[in-house]
N, C-alpha and C positions, 0 to 999 in steps of 0.2 A: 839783457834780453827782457822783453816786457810781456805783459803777462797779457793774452785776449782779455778782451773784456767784454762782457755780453750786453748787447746796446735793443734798442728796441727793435723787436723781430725776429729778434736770437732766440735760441735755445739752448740749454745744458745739457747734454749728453752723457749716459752715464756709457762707459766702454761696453760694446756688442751690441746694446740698445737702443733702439730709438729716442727721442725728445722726452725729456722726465716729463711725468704726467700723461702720456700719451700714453697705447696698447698698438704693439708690435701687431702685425699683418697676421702671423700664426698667431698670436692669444685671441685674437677675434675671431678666429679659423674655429680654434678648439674650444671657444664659450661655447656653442651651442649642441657641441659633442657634450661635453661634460654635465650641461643643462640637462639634456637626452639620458645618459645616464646616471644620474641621480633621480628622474621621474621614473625609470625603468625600474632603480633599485626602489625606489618609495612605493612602487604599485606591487612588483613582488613581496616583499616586506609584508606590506598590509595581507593580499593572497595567504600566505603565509601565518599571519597572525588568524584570518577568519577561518584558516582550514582549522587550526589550531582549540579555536572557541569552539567551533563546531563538534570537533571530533570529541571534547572535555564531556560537555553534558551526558553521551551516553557513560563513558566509563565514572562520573560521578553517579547517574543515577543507580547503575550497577556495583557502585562500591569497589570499580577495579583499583584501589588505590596505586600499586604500583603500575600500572601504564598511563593512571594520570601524571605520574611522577617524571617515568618516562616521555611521553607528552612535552610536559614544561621544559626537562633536561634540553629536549632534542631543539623545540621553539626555542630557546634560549641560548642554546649553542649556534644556532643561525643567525641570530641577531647579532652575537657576539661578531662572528665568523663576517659578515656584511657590513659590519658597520665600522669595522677595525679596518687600518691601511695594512695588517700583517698579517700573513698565513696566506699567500696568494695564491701558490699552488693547490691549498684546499681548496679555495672556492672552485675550483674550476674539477675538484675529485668529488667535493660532497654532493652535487646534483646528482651525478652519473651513481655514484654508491646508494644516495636511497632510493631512487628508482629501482635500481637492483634488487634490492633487500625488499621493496614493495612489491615488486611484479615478480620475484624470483624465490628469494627467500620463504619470504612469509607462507606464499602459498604451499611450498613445499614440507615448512614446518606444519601448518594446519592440516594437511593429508597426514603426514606421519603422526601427529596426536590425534586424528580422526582415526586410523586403523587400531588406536588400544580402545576404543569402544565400540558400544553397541547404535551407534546415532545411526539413525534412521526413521521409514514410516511408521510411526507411532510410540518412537524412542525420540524424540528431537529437543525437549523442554524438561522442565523439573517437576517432580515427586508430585508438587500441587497441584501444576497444568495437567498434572494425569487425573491429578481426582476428581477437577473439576468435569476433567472432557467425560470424564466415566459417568460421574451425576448427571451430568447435562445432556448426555446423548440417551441416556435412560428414562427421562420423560416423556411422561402417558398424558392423556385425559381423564381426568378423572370422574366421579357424578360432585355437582356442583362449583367444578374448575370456571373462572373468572373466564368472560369474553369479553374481546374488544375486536372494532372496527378496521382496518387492517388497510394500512399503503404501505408497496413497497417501494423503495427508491435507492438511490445510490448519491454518491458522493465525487461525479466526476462521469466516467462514461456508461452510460447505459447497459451497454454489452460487455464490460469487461471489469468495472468499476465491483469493489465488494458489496454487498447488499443491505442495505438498513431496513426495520422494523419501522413504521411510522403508525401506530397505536392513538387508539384515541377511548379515552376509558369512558363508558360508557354515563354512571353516574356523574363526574365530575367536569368531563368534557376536556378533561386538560389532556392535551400530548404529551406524548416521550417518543425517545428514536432511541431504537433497542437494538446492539448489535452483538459477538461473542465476545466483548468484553464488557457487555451490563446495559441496563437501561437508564436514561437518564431526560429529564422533561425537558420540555422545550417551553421559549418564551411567546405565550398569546398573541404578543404583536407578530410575530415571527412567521409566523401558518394561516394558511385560511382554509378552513372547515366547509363541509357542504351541507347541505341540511341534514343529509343521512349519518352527519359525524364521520365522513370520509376525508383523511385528509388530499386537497387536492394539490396544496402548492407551498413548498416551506424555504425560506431562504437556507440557503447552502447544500440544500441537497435539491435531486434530479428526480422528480416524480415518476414513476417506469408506467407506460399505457400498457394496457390486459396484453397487448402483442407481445411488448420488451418485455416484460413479467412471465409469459407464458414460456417465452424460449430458455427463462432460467430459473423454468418450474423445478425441478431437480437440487436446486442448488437454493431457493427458499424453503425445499421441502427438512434439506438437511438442515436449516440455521436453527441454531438455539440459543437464544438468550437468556442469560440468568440472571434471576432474580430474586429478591429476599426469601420470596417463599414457595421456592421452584425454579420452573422457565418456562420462558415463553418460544411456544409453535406455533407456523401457521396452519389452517384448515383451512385450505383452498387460497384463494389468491386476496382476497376479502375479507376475511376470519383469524382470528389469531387467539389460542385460549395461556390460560395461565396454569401448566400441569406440576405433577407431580413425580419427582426421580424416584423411581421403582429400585434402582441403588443405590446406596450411600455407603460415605467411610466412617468407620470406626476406631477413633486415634486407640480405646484400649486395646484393642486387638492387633491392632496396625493394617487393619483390613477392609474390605470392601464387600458389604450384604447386600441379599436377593431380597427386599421385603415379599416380593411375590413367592418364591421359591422357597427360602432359608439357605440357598447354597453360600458360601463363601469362600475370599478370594482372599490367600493373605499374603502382603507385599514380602517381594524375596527381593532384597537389594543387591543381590549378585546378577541380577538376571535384567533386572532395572523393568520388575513388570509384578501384578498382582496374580498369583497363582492357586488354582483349588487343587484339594487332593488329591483328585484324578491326574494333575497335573495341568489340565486346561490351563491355558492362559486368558485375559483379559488384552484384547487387543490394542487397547491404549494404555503403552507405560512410559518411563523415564530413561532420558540417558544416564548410564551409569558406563564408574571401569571396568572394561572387562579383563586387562590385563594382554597378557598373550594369548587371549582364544583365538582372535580370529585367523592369526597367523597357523596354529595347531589344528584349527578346524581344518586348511590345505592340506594338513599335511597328513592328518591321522583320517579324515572324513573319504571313506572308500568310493564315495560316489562323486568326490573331487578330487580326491589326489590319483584317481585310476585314469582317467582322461587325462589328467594333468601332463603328465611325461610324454605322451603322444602330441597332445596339441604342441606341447614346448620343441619338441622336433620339428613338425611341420612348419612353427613360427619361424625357426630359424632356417628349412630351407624357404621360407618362403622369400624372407629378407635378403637373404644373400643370395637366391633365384632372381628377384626384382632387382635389388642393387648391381650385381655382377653385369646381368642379360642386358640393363638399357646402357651402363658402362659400355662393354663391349659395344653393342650396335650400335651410340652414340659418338664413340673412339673412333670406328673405322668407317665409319661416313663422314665423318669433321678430317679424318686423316684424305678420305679418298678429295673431298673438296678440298685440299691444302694442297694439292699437289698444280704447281705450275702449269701444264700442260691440263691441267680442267678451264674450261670454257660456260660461262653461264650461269658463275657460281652464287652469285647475287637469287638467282628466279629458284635455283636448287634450295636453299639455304628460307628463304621465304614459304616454300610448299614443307618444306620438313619441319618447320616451328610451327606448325596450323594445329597439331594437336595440342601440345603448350598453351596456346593461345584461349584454346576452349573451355567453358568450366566442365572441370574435373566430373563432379557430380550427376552431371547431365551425360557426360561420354559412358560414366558404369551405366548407366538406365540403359544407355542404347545398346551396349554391347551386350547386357544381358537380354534384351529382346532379339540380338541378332543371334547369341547361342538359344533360344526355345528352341525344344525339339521337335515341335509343332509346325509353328510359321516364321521360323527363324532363318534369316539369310544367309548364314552359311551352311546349313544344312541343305534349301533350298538351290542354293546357288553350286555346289559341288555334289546335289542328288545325294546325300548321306542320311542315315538314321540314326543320329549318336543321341542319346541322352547326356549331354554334355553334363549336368548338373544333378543326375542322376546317379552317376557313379562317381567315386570317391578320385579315384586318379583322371579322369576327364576336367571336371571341376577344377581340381588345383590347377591341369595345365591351362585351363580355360582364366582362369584370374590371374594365372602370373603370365598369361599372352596378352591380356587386359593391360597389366602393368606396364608388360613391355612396351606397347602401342603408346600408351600416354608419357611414362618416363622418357623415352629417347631422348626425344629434342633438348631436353634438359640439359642430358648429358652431353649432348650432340655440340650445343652451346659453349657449357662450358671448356670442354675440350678443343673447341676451336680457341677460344682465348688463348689456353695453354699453349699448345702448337706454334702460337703467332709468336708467343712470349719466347720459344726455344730457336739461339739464334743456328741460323744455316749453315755457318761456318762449323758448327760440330758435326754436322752430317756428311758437309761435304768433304770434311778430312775422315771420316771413315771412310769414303770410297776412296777416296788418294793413297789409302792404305789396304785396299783392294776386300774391305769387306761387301759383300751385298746386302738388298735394299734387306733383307729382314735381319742379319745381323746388326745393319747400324739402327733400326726398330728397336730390337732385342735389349742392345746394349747403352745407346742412347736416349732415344726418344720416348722410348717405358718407362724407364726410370723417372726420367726428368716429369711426366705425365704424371706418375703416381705420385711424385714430394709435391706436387700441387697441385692434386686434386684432393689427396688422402684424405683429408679435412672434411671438403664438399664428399667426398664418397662415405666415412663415417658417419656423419650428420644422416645421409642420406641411407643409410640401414638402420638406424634407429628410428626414421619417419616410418621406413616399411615396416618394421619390427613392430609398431603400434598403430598402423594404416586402418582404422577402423570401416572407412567408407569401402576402400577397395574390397571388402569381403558383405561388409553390410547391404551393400547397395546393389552387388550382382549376386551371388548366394545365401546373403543372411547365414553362411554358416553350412548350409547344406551337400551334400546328404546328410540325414541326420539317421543312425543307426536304430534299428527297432528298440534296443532295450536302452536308450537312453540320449531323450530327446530334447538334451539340454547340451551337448556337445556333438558338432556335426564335421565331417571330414576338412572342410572348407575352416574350419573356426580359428581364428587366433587368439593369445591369449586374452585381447584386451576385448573382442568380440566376446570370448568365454566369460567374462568379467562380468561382462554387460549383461550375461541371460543371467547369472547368477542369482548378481547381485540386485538388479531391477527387472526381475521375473513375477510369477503370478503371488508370491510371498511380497509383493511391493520391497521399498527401493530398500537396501540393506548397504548405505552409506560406508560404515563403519567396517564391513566387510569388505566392498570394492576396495577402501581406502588400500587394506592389505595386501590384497592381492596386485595391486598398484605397484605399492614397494617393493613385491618381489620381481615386479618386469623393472620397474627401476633400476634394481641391485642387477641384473642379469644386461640391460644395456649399459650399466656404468663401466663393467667389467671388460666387457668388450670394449666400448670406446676408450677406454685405458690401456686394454696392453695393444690395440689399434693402433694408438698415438706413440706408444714406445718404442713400437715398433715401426712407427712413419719417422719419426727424432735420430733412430740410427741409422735407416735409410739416407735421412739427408746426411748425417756425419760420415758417411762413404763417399757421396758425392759431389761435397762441399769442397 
């Protein structure tokens, strides 16, 4: 038997493959897949590497050494993790996981180490930035304080851009651009000068005319720049002198003197602020730990833990009042459109999702214009004289009628899903066995409703449970009772939060933070035995 022999024209064949030396129809298919995903993984990669640089430099200038550490761990275990053909199933876990940990985690750890302190207005920075702001906000004019020529400007937008000093010293003619972290000169070619030694035009910053200037008279009147020997204010829009801090600190004391006065203020690092005997504080201090106060403050502080227990009622029938009410009226309008025998379900279905559709924020505006007891249109319209938002129980029903109105459709939606999802043949063998229509409701079509909604319906008491707009935006809270006008009948907790903590005492961070935690801890609890309670439900009717 003789062997082929491959003569000219022929090819060699290796077995399953085409002509050696050639590329099969799929390897020319999948080069330019593969092309695609290698530039996919080299632009991610690189992505990756520059978040990486970027993010380095602050925790180096900070000294964070262990989250640079972390840092490089994390960059390095990507590169490993991408560049390797092994661990396949990670790559496809580790995007999904630090997203998490970035938008989920993190934030929630930074609240909870926000509530052991004091951070807030005038706590937010360190021991130093307190001394400085206390010196620097303390200068005067003094007799024979330095003047100089004065532009103001900005560094980007006129109106909204922070505001630079542009000085021009009078003997030497040399500029500087002086802001709250110091002055520093600027180069001659850089500026041009007018004859009166006003600066008129400097590259990199935005010169402001007497009009921009004017509207953030306020906001040059407060800047203060320091300088070797003081700081620099302006005196009108044109003017800037070079005064003197009326306080300064005193490391042997560890304190802060009045040279006008002789009073002083000596740092109490528990409190993260400089204190006089009297007790007065210095409005500008330091964040410090404060441990468990702000938690203890809730609890022992009688002019918040005495409202506390009432609003925490209210919040929860408010929740389970919103959640329950658009449930229900959203169930049995999705139930009444499910039924066979409806006609027109399409135009029905289109007019009840119009509230949904609208923004939220816009429908509270109007409904509380339509509750004024004045010129409000259901007063008007049904001849009534309620003070809707005057009395304590009108109010509540008035917000949670608010809520009803906007939740429905939501629910109305979802429950149609459901409904579609539960097949006919269960119901229709309840009536073969001669239940009626609310028994096989009862026994069937509830149940099966609630193991798939339960989810949507939990989720959906903890939005109301922390609903700040629906209270904010039609009663703010109100009525608010005579003797104590920081907790109003209307309020929830996270509303109550909010006057607390950023009330006429400016933002007190570190408190909200607390009080945060403890609505945390009160919805976590519920949505857990919720769910325990949703898990054996279905293992009944699984």
């Amino acid at each position: 038997m003789s062997t082929p022999q491959s003569g000219p024209g022929s090819a060699t064949q290796a077995p399953g493959r085409g002509p050696v030396g050639s590329r099969s129809p799929r390897s020319r298919d999948h080069a330019p897949i593969a092309l695609t995903g290698l530039a996919g993984k080299v632009i991610l990669l690189g992505l990756t590497a520059g978040i990486a640089l970027w993010a380095a430099f602050p925790l180096v200038d900070g000294e964070m050494w262990a989250g640079l550490a972390l840092l490089a761990a994390t960059t390095a275990g990507l590169f490993y993790l991408y560049l390797t053909r092994r661990h396949i199933p990670a790559k496809y876990l580790v995007p999904g996981t630090l997203f998490l940990i970035a938008f989920q985690v993190l934030p929630v750890l930074y609240t909870a180490s926000t509530a052991f302190t004091n951070f807030g207005d005038g706590h937010r920075g360190g021991k130093d930035e307190a001394i400085v702001a206390i010196q620097t906000s303390s200068v005067t004019q003094v007799p024979g304080s330095a003047q100089y020529t004065l532009s103001i400007a900005t560094k980007g937008d006129p109106a909204t851009a922070p505001l630079v000093f542009l000085i021009t010293d009078p003997t030497s003619g040399a500029v500087s651009a002086g802001d709250a972290g110091g002055l520093r000169q600027l180069d001659a070619d850089d500026v041009t000068v007018n004859a009166g030694g006003k600066v008129t035009a400097a590259d990199g910053y935005t010169v402001l005319n007497v009009g921009q200037a004017s509207a953030r008279s306020k906001e040059i009147t407060d800047l203060v720049v320091p300088t070797a020997g003081g700081a620099l204010r302006s005196s009108g829009l044109t003017r800037a002198y070079e005064g003197k801090a009326v306080r300064a600190y005193d490391a042997g004391c560890d304190c802060v003197r009045d040279a006008a006065t002789g009073q002083t203020w000596t740092a109490d690092g528990e409190v993260g602020a400089f204190v006089a005997a009297d007790g007065e504080r210095l409005a500008q201090g330091w964040k410090v730990n404060v441990g468990l106060r702000n938690f203890t403050r809730v609890l022992t502080d009688q002019n918040i833990s005495g409202p506390f227990l009432s609003t925490l009622i209210w919040n929860f029938a408010f929740a389970i009042g919103s959640t329950g009410g658009t449930f229900l009226l959203g169930m049995l309008i999705a139930l009444v459109l499910h039924s066979p025998r409806m006609r027109g379900t399409n135009l029905y279905r289109v007019l009840l999702v119009l509230p949904y559709a609208m923004p939220s924020f816009a429908m509270l505006l109007a409904w509380r214009d339509m509750f004024n007891a004045d010129f409000g249109l259901i007063n008007n319209l049904f001849g009534w004289d309620v003070d809707w938002f005057g009395q304590p129980w009108t109010a509540r029903f008035a917000v949670i009628l608010v809520q009803l109105w906007l939740g429905y459709p939501y629910m109305f939606l979802v429950a149609t899903g459901a409904l579609q999802a539960i097949p006919r043949e269960l119901t229709e063998a309840t009536s073969v066995d001669g239940a009626s229509h609310w028994q096989s409701f009862r026994a069937v079509t509830l149940p099966l409703l609630l193991i798939a909604l339960s989810p949507l319906l939990i989720s959906s008491f903890a939005f109301n449970f922390n609903n700040f707009n629906a209270i904010y935006l039609t009663t703010e809270g109100a009525p608010f009772p005579a003797d104590n006008p920081t907790n109003g009948a209307t309020d929830l907790l996270i509303t109550y939060t909010y006057r607390l903590a950023f009330g006429g005492q400016g933002a007190q961070l570190g408190f909200a933070a607390a009080i945060s935690l403890f609505i945390f801890a009160i919805v976590a609890v519920v949505s857990a035995v919720s769910f325990r309670r949703t898990r054996q439900q279905e293992e009944v009717y699984s």
